[in-house]
DRENDO-1510 file (C-alpha; in Angstrom, 1 decimal, always signed):
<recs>
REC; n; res; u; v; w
REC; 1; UNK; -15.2; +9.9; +0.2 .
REC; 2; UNK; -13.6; +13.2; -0.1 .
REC; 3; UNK; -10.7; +14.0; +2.7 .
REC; 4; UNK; -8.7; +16.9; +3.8 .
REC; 5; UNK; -5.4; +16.1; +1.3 .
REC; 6; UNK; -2.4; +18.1; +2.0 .
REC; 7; UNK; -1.0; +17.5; -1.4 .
REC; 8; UNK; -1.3; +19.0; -5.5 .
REC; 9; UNK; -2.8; +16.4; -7.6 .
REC; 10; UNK; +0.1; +14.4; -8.7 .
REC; 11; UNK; +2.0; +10.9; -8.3 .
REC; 12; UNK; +4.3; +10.4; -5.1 .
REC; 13; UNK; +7.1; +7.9; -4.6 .
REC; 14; UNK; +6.4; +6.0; -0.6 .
REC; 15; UNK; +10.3; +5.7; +0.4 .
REC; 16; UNK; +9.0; +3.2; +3.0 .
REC; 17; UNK; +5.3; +1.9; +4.3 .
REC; 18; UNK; +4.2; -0.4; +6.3 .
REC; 19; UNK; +0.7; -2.4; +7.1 .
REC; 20; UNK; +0.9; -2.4; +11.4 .
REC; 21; UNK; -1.8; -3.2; +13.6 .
REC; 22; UNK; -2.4; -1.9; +16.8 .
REC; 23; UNK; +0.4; -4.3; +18.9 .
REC; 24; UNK; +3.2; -3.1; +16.6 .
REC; 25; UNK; +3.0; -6.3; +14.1 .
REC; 26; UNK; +4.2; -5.0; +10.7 .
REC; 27; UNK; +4.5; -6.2; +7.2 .
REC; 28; UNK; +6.8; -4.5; +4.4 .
REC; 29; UNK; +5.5; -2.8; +1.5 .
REC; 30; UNK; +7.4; -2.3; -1.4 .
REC; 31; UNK; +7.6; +0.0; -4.7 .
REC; 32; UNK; +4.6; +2.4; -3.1 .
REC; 33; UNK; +3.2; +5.2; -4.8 .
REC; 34; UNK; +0.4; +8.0; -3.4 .
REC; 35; UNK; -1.6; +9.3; -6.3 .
REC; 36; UNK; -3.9; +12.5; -5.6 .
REC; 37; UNK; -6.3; +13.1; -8.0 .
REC; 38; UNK; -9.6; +15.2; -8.7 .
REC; 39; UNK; -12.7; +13.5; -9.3 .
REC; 40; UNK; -15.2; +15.1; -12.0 .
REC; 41; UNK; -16.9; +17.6; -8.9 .
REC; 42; UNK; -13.0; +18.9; -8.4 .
REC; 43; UNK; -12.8; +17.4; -4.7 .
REC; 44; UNK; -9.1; +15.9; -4.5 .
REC; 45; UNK; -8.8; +12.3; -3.5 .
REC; 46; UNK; -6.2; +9.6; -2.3 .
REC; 47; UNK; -5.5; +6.6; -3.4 .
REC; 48; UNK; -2.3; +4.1; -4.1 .
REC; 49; UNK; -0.7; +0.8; -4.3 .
REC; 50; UNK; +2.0; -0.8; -3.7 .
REC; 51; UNK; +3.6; -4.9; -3.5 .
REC; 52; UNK; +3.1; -6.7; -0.4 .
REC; 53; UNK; +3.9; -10.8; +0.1 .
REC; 54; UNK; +0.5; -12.2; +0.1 .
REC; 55; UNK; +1.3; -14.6; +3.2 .
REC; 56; UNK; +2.8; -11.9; +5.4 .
REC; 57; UNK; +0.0; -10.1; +4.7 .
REC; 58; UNK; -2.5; -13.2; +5.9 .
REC; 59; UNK; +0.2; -14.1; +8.9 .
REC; 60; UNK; -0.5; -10.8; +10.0 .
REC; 61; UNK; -4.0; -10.7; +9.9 .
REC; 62; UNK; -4.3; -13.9; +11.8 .
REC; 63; UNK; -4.4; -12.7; +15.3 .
REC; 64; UNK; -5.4; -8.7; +14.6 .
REC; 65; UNK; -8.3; -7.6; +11.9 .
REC; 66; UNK; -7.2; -3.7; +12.3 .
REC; 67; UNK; -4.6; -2.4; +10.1 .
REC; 68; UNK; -2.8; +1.2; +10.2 .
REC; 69; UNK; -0.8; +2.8; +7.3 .
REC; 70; UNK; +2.7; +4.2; +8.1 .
REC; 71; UNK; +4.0; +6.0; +4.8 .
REC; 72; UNK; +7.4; +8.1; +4.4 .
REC; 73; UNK; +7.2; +9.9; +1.7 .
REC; 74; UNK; +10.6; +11.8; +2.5 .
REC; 75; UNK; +11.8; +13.8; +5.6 .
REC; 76; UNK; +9.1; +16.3; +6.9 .
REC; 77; UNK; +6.5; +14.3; +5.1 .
REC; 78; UNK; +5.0; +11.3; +7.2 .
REC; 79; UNK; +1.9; +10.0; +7.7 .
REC; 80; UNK; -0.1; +7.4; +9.5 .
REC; 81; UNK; -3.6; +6.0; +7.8 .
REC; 82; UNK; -5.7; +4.5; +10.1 .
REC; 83; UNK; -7.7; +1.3; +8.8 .
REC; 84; UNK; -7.5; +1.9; +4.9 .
REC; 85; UNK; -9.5; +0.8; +2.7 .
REC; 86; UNK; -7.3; -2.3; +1.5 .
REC; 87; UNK; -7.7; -4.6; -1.8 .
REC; 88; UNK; -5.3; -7.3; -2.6 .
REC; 89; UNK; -4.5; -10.3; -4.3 .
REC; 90; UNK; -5.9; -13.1; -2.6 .
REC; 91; UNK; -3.1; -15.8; -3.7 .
REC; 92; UNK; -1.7; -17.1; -0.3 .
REC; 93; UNK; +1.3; -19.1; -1.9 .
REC; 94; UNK; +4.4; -18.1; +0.3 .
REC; 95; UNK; +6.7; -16.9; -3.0 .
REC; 96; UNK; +3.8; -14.6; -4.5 .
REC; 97; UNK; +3.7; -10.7; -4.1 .
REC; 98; UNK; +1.2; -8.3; -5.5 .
REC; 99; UNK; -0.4; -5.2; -5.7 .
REC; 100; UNK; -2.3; -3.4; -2.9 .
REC; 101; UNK; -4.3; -1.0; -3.7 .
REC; 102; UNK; -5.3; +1.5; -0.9 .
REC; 103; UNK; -7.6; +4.4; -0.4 .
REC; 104; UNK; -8.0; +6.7; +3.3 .
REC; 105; UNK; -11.2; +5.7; +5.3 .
REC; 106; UNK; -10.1; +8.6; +7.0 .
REC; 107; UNK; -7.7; +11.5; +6.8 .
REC; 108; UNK; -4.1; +11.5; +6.4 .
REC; 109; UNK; -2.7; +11.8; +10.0 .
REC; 110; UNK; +0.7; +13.6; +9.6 .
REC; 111; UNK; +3.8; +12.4; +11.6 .
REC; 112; UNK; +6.9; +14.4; +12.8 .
REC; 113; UNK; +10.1; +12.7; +11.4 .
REC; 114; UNK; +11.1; +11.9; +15.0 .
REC; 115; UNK; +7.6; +10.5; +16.1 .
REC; 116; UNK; +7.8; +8.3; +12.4 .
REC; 117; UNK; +11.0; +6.7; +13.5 .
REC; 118; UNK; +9.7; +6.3; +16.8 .
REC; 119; UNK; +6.8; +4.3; +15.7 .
REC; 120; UNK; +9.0; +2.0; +12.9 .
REC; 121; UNK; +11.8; +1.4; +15.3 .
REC; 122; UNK; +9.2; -0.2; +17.9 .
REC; 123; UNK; +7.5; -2.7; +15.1 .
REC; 124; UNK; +8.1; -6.1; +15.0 .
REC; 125; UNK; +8.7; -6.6; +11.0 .
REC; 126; UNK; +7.1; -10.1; +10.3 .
REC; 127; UNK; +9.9; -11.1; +7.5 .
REC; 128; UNK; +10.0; -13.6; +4.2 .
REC; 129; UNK; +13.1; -15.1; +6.2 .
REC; 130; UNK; +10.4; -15.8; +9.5 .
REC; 131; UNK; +8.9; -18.5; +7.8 .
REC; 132; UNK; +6.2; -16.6; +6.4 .
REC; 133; UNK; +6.9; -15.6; +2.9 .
REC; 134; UNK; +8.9; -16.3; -0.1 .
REC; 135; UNK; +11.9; -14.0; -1.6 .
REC; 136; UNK; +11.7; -10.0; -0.9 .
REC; 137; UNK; +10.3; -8.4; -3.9 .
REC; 138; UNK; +12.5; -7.2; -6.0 .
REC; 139; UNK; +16.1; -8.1; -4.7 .
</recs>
């Protein structure tokens, strides 16, 4: 489904991005990258990926169904997604990240840097050290 995308076709480095639902439960992703690209009628898309530790994913799923998107992809260039379009792994073993891939289910919401750090500095990280998940990804 074509979107409004404020962006040339091209691959993006996420600095930081998170999976939140709506009372402020987040889970890490890692390694993210944005990639907007036309399809064959020339209507740009969005769609990316990313690691996230399968059982912090499922821990935060338990209680909440609905999942938001926070992405920084560098000052002045924040966004919220609201409910994605998310595919994953579906490996629950605590040690095990993988890919996510994500696409908009609706349009890119930008964020001011201020109102970004707002939002991040009010989540409640779930954490591979809470019991959840294995190692961090990467480290």
């Amino acid at each position: 489904m074509p979107h409004r995308v404020p962006f040339k076709e091209g691959a993006y480095i996420i600095d930081q991005a998170y999976l939140v639902t709506p009372r402020n439960r987040s889970v890490p992703l890692t390694e993210g990258v944005l990639e907007v690209y036309k399809d064959p009628a020339g209507e740009k898309h969005v769609r990316g990926r990313a690691f996230v530790n399968n059982a912090l994913m499922v821990a935060l799923l338990e209680d909440e169904e609905s999942l938001d998107l926070l992405m920084d992809l560098g000052p002045g260039f924040r966004y919220r997604l609201h409910q994605p379009i998310l595919q994953a792994g579906k490996v629950f073993e605590p040690h095990t990240w993988s890919i996510v891939h994500f696409a908009p289910s609706q349009d890119l919401v930008p964020l001011t840097d201020g109102d970004y750090e707002k939002i991040t500095a009010g989540l409640a990280v779930l954490r591979p050290s809470d019991g959840h998940g294995g190692d961090s990804h990467g480290d």
